[in-house]
Backbone as CSV, one residue per row, in Angstrom:
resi,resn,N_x,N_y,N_z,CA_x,CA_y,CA_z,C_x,C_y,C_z
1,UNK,0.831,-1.206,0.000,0.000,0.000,0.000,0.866,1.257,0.000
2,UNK,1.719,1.128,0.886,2.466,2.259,0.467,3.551,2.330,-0.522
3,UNK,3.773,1.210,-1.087,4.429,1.389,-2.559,3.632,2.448,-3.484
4,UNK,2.440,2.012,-3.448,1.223,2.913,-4.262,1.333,3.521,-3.713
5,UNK,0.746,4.313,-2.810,0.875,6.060,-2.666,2.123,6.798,-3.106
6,UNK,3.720,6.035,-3.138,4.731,6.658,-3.235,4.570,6.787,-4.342
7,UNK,4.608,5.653,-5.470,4.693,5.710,-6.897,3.063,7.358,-7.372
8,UNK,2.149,6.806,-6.248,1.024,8.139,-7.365,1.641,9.449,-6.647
9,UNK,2.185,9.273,-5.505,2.626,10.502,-5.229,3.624,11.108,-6.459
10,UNK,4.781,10.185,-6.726,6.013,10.260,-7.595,5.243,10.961,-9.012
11,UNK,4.220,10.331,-9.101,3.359,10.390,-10.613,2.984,12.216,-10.715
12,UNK,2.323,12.360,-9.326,2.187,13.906,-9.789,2.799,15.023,-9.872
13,UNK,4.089,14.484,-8.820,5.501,15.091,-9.109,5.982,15.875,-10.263
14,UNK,5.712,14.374,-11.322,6.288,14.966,-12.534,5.420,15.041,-13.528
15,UNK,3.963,15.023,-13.560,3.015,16.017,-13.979,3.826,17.576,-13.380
16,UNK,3.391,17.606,-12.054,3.774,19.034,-11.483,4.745,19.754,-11.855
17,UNK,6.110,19.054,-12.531,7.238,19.477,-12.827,7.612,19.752,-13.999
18,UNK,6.253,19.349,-14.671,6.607,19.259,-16.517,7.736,18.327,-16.473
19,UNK,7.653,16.938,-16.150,8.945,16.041,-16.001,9.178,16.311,-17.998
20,UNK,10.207,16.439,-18.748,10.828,17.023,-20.608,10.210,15.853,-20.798
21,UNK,10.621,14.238,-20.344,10.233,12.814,-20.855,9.052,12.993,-20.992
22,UNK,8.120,13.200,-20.006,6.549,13.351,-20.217,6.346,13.960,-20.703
23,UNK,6.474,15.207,-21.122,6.004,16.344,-22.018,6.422,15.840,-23.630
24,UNK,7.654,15.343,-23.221,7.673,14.784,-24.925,6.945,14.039,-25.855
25,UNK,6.614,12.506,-24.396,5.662,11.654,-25.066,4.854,12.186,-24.960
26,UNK,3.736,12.949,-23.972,2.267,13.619,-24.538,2.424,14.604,-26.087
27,UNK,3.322,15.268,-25.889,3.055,16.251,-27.242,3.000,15.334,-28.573
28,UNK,3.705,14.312,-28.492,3.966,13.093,-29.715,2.166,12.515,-29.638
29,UNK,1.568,12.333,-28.733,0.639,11.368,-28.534,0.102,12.364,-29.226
30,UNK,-0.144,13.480,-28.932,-1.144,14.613,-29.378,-1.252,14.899,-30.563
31,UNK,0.102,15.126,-31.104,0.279,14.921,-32.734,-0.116,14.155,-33.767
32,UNK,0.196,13.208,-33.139,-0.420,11.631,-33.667,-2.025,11.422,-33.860
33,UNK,-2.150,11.766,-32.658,-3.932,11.652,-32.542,-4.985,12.676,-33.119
34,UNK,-4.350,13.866,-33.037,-5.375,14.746,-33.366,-5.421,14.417,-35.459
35,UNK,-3.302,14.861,-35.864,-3.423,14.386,-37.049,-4.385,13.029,-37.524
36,UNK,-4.294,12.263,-36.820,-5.001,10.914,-37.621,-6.595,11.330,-37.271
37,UNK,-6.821,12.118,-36.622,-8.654,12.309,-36.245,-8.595,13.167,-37.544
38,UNK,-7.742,14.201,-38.136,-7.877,15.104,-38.720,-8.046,14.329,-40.563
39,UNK,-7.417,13.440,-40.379,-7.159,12.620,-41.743,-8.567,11.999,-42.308
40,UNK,-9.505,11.113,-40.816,-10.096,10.275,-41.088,-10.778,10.977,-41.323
41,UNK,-11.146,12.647,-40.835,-12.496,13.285,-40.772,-12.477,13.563,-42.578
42,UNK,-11.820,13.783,-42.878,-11.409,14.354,-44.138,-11.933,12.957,-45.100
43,UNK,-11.852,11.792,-44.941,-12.588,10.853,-45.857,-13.696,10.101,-45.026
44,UNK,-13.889,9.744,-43.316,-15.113,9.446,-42.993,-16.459,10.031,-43.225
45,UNK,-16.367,11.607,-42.528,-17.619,12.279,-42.576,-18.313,12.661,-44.182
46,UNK,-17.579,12.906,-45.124,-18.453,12.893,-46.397,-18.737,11.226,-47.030
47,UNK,-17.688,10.362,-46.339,-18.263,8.823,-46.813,-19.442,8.840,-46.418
48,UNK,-20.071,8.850,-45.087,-20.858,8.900,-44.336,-21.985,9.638,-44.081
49,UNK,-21.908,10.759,-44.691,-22.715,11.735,-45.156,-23.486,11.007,-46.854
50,UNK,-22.285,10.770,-47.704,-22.560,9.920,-49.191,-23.740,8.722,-48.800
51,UNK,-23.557,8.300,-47.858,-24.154,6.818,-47.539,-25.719,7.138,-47.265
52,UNK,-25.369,7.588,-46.406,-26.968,8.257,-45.847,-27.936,8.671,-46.809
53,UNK,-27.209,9.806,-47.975,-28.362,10.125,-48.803,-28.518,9.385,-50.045
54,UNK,-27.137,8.309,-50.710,-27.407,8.029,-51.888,-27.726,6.764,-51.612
55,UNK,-28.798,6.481,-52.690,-29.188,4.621,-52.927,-28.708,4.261,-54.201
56,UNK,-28.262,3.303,-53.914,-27.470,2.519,-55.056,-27.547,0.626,-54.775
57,UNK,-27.500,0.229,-55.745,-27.134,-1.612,-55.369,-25.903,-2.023,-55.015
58,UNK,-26.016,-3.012,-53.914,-25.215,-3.005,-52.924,-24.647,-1.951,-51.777
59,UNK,-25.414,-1.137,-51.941,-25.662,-0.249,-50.611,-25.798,-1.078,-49.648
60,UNK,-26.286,-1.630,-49.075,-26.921,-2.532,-47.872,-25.256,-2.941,-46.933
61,UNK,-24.462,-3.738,-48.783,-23.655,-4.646,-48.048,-22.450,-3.475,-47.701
62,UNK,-22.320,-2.511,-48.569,-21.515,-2.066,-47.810,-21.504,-1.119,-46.491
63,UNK,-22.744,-0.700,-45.967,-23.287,-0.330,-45.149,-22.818,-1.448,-43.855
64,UNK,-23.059,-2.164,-44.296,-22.663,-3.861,-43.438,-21.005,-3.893,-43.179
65,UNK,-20.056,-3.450,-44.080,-19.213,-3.888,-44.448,-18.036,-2.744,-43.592
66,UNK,-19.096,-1.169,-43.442,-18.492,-0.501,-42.944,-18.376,-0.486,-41.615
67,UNK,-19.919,-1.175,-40.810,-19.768,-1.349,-39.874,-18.884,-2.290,-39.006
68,UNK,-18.923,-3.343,-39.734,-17.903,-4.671,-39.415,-16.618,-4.278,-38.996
69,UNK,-16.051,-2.512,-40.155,-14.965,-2.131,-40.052,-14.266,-1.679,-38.421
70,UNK,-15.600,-1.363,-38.066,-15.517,-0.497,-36.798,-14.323,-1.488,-35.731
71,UNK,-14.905,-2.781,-35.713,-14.289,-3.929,-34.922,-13.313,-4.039,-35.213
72,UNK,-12.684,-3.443,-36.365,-11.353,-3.981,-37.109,-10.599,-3.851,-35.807
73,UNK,-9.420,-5.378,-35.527,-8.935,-5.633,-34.195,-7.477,-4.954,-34.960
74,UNK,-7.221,-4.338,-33.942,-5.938,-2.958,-33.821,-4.688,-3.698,-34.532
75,UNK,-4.436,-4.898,-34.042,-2.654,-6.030,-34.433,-3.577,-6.025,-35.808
76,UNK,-3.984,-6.403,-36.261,-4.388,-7.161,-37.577,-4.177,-5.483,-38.789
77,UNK,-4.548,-4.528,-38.391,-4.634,-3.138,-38.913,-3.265,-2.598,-38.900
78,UNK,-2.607,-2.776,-37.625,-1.203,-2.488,-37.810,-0.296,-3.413,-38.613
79,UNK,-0.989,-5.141,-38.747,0.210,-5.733,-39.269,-0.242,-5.528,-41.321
80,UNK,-1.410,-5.051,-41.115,-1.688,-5.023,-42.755,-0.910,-3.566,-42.941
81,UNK,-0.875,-2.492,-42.599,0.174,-1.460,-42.477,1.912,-1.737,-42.502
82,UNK,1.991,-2.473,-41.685,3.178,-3.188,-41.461,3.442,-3.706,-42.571
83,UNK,3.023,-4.495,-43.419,3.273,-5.407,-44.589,3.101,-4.437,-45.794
84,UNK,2.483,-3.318,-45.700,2.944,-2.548,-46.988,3.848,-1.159,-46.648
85,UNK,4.081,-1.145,-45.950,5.062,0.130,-45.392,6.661,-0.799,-44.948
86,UNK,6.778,-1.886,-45.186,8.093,-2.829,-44.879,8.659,-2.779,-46.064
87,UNK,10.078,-3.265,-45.777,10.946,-3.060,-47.317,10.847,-3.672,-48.288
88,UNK,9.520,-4.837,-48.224,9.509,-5.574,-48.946,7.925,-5.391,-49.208
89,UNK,7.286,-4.386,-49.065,6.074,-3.999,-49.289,6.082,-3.279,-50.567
90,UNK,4.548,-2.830,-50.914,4.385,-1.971,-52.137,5.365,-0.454,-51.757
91,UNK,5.065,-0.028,-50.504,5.302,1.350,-49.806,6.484,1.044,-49.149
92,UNK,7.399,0.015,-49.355,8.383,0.016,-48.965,9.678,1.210,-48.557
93,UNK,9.530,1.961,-49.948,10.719,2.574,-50.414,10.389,4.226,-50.202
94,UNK,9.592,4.316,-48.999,9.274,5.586,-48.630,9.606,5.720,-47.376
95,UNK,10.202,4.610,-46.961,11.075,4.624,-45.693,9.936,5.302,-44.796
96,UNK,8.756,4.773,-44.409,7.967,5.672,-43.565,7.295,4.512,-41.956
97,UNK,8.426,3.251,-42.221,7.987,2.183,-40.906,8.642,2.754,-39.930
98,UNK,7.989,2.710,-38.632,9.200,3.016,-37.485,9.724,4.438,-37.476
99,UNK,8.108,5.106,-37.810,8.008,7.045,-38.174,7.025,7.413,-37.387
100,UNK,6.358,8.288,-36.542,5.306,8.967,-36.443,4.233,8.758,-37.562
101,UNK,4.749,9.099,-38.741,4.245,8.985,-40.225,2.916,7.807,-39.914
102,UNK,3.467,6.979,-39.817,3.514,5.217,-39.829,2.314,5.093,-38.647
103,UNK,2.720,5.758,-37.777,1.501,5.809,-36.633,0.315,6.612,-36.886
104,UNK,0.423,7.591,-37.408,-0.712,8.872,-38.098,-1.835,7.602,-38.591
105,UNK,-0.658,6.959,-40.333,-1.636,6.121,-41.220,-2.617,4.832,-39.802
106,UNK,-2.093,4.510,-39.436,-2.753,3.347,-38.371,-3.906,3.975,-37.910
107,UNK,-3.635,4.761,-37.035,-4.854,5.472,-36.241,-5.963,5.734,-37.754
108,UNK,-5.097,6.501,-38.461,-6.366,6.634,-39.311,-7.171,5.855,-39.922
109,UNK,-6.818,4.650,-40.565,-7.361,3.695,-40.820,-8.187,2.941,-39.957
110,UNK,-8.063,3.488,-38.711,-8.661,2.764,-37.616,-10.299,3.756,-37.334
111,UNK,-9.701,4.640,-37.003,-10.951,5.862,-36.685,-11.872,5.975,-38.091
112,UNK,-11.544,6.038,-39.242,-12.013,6.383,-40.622,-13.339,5.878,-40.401
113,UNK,-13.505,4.390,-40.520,-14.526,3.201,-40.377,-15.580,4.016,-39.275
114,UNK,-15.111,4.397,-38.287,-15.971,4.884,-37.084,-16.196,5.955,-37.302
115,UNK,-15.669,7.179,-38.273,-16.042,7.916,-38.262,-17.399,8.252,-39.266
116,UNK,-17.086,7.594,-40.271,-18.064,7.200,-41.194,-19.434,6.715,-40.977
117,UNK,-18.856,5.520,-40.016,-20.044,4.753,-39.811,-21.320,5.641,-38.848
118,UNK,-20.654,6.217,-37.887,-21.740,7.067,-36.840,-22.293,8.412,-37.732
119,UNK,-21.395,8.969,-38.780,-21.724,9.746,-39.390,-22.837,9.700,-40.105
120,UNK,-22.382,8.612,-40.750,-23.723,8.057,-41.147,-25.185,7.748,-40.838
121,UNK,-25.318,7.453,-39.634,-26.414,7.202,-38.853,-27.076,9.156,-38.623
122,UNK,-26.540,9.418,-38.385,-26.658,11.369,-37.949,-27.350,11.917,-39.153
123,UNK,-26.310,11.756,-40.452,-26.843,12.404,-41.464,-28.021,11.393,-41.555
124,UNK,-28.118,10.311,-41.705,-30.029,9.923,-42.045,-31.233,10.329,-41.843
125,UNK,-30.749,10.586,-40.197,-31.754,11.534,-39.484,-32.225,12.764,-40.268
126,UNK,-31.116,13.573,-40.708,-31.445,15.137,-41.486,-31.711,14.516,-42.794
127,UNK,-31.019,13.921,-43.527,-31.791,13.440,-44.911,-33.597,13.384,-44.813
128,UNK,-33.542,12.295,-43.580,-35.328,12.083,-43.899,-35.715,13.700,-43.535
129,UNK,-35.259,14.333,-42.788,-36.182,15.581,-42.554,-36.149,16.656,-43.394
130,UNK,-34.957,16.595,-43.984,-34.804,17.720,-44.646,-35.050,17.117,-46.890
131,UNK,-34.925,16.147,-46.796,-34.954,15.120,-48.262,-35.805,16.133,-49.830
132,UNK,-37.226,16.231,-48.892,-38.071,16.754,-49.406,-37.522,17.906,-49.983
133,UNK,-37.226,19.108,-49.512,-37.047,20.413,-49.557,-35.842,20.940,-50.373
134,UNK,-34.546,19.485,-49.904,-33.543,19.463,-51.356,-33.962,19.706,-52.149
135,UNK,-34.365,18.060,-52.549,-34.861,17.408,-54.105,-35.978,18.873,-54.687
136,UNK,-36.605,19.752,-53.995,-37.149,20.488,-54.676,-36.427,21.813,-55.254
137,UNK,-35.170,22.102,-54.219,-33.939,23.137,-55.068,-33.447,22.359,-56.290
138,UNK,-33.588,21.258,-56.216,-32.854,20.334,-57.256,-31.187,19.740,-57.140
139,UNK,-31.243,19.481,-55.295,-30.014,19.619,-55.189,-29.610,17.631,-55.206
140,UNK,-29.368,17.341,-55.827,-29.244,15.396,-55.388,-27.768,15.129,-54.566
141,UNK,-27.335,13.702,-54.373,-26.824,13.474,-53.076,-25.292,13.926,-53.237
142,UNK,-24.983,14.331,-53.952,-23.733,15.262,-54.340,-23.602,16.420,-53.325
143,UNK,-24.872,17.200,-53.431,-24.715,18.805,-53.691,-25.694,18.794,-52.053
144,UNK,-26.137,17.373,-52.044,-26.796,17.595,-50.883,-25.506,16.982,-49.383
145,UNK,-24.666,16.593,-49.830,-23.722,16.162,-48.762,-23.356,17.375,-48.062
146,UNK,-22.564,18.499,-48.504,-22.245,19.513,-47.760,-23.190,20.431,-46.817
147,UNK,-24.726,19.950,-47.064,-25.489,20.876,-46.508,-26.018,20.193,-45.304
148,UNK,-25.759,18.881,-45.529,-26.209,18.067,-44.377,-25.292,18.213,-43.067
149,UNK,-23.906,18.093,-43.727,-22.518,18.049,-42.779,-22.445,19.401,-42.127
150,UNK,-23.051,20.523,-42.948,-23.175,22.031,-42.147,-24.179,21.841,-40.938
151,UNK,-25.297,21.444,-41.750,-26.374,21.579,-40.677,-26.395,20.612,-39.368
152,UNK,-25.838,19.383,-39.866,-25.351,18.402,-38.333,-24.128,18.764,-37.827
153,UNK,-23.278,19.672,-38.078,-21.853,19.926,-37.664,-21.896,19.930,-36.265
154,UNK,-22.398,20.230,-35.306,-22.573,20.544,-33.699,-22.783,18.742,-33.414
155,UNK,-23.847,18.482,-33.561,-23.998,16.318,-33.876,-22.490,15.771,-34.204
156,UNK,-22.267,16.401,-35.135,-20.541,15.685,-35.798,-19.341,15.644,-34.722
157,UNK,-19.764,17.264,-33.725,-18.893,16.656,-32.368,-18.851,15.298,-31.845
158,UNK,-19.848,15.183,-31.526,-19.614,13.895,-30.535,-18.802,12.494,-31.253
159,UNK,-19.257,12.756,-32.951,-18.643,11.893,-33.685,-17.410,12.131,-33.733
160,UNK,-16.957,12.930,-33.869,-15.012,13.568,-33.622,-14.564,13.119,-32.574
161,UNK,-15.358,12.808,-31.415,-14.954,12.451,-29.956,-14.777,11.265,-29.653
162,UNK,-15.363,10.569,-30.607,-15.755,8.780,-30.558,-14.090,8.230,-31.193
163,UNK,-14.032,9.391,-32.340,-12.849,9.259,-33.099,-11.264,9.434,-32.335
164,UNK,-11.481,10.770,-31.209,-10.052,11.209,-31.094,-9.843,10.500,-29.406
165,UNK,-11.202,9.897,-29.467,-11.358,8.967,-28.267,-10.512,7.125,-28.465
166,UNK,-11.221,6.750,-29.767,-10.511,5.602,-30.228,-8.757,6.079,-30.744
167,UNK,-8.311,7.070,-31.283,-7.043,7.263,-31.460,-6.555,7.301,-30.644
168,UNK,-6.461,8.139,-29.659,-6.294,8.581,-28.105,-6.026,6.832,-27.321
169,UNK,-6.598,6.095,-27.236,-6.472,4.656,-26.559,-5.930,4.131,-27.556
170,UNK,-5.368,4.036,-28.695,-4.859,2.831,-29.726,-3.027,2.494,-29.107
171,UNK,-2.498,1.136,-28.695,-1.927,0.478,-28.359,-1.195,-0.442,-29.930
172,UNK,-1.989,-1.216,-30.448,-1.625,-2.237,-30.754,-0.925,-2.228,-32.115
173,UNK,-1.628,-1.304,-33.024,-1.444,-0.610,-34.355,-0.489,-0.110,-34.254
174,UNK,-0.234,0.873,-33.318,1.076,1.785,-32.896,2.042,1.354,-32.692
175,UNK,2.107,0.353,-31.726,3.021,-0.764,-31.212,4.101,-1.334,-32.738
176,UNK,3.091,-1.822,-33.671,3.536,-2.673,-34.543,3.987,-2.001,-35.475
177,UNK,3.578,-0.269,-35.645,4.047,0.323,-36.908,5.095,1.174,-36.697
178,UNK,4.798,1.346,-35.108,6.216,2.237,-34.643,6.919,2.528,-33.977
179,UNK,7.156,0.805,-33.503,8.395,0.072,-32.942,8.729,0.931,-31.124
180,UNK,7.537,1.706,-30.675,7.480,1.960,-29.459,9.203,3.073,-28.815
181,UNK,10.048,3.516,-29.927,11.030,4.066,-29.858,11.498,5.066,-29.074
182,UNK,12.500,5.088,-28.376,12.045,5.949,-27.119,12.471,7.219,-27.809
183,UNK,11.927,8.589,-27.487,12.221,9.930,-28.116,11.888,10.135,-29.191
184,UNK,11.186,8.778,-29.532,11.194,9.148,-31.684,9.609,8.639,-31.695
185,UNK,9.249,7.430,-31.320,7.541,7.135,-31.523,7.219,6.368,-30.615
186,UNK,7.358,7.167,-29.358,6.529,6.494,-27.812,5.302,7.204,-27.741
187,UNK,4.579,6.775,-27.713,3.581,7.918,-27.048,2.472,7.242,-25.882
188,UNK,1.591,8.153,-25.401,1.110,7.800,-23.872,1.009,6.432,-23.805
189,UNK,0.119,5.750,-24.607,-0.380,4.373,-24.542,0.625,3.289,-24.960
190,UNK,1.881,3.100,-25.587,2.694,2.574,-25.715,3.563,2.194,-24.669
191,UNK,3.874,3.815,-24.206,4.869,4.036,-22.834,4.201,3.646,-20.936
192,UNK,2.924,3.543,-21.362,1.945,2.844,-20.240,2.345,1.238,-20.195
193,UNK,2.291,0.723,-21.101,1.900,-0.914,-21.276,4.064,-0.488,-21.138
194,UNK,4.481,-0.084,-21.568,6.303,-0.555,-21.140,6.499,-0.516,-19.973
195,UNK,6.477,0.627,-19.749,6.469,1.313,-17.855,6.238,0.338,-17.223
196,UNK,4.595,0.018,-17.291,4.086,-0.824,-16.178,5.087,-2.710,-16.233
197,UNK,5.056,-2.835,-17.576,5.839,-4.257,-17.657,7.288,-3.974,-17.272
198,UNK,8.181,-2.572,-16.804,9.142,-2.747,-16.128,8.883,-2.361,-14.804
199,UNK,7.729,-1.997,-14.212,7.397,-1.898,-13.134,7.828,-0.372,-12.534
200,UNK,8.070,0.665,-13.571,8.219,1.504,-13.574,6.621,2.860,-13.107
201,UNK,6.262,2.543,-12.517,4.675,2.988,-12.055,4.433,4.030,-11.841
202,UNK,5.281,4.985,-11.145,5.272,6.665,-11.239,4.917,6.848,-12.328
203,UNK,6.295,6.642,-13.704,5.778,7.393,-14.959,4.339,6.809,-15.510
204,UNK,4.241,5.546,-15.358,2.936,4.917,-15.737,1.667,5.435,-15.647
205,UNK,1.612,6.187,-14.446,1.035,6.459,-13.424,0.652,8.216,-14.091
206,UNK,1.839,8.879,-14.608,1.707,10.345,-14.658,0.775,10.182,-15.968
207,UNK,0.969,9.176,-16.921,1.021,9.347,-18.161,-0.429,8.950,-18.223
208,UNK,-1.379,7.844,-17.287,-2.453,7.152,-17.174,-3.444,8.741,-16.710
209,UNK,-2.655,9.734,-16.020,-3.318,10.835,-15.242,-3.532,11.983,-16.702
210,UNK,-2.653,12.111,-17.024,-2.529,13.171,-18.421,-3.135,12.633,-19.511
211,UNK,-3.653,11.481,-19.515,-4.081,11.051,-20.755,-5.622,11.490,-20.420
212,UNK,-6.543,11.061,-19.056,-7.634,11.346,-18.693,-8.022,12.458,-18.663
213,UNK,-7.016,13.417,-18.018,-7.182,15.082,-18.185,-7.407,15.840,-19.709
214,UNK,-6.708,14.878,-20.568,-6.500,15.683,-22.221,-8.050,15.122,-22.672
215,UNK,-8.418,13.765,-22.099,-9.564,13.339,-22.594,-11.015,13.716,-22.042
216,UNK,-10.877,14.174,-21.307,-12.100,14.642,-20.183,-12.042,16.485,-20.532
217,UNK,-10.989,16.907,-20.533,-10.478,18.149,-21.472,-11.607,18.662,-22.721
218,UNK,-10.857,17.538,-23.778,-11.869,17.385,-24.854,-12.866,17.152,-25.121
219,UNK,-13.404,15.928,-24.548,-15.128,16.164,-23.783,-16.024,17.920,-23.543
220,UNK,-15.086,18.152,-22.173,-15.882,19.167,-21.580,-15.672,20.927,-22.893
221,UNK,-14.664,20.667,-23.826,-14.512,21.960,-24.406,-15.749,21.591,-25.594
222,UNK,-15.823,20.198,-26.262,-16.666,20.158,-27.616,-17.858,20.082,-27.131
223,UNK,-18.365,19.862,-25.991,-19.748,19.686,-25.035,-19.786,21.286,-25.350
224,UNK,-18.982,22.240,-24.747,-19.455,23.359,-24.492,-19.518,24.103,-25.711
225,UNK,-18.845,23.625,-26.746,-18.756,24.501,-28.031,-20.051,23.824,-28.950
226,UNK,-20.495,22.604,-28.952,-21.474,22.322,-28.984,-22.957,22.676,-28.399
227,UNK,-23.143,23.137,-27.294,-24.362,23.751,-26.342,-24.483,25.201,-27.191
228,UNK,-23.199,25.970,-27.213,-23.261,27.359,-27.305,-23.232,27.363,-28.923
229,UNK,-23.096,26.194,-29.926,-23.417,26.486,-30.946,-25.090,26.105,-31.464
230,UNK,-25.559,25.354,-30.530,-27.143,25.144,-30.731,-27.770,26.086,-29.995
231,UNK,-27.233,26.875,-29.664,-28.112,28.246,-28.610,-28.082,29.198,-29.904
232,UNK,-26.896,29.921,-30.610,-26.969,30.516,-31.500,-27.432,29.983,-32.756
233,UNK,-27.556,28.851,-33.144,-28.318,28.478,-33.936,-30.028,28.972,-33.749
């Protein structure tokens, strides 16, 4: 028992101190995560927006197909990354394994699926309500994607959150694409699962505390920028 109190004591220490090691790996984690939320948003939310309003054959299955994606298990995503970003891959020769780079693509491929998929569900809602009133500007599911993604944009928070929530916890993808390197591609959740397997628990400990604060952070700022954008609406 009092091992634990020393080690959480030790832990806030170097929160308190800006310990450079910790500040390094959070700013890396941050980079990583927000870039790859920033990537997926950029091809989930208009996939997902596309889905909602257009009908086409085989719609169904891939509707099915996107969701399935969501589960995609983290090792299996990093090692299909892994196998084309290796020297003996298509993407070999861009030297980008065992990079930040390398960790960005993972997360994103990971969040994309989720971002899409919930997106999707959101925009349906405004399609059926708003469907009518398009189709009579003459706008079809092209011209009607951007107006949907405006008008649910405050909704699209929580979907960004689901996203920089799943990046934010990714372990396994990361692990495999970027070799966990100390100073070059550690970041919070990597350096948690090392720490603790050397029994190193202070830093474990600071990094388990700063990760909740950045995430509870982000919560409470898109909650509030969300409230105060449906008030002025």
């Amino acid at each position: 028992m009092e091992d634990l109190q020393a080690a959480v004591s030790q832990a806030i220490g170097l929160v308190v101190a800006g310990d450079p090691t910790l500040a390094q790996i959070v700013l890396l984690s941050l980079r990583v995560s927000l870039t790859a939320v920033l990537l997926a948003a950029l091809v989930g939310l208009p996939l997902g927006a596309l889905l909602a309003v257009a009908r086409f054959p085989g719609r169904a299955a891939v509707v099915t197909f996107l969701n399935a994606l969501m589960g995609l298990p983290p090792v299996v995503a990093g090692l299909l990354i892994y196998l084309l970003l290796s020297r003996a891959g298509p993407l070999g020769s861009l030297g980008l394994l065992f990079t930040p780079t390398a960790m960005i693509i993972a997360q994103a491929v990971l969040v994309a699926p989720i971002l899409a998929a919930l997106t999707r569900q959101v925009m349906e809602g405004l399609w059926e309500e708003y469907a009518e009133q398009l189709r009579s500007f003459g706008a079809g599911p092209a011209r009607a994607v951007p107006t949907l993604l405006w008008d649910g944009r405050f909704a699209l928070l929580t979907v960004l959150l689901a996203g920089f929530g799943r990046a934010s916890a990714e372990v396994g993808a990361v692990m495999i694409v970027g070799g966990n390197i100390e100073g070059f591609t550690r970041v919070m959740t990597t350096a948690i699962a090392l720490e603790t397997s050397k029994g190193d628990l202070p830093l474990a400990l600071a990094l388990g505390l700063v990760l909740m604060t950045i995430v509870l952070a982000v919560n409470a700022l898109a909650q509030g920028l969300r409230d105060r954008g449906m008030r002025l609406a």
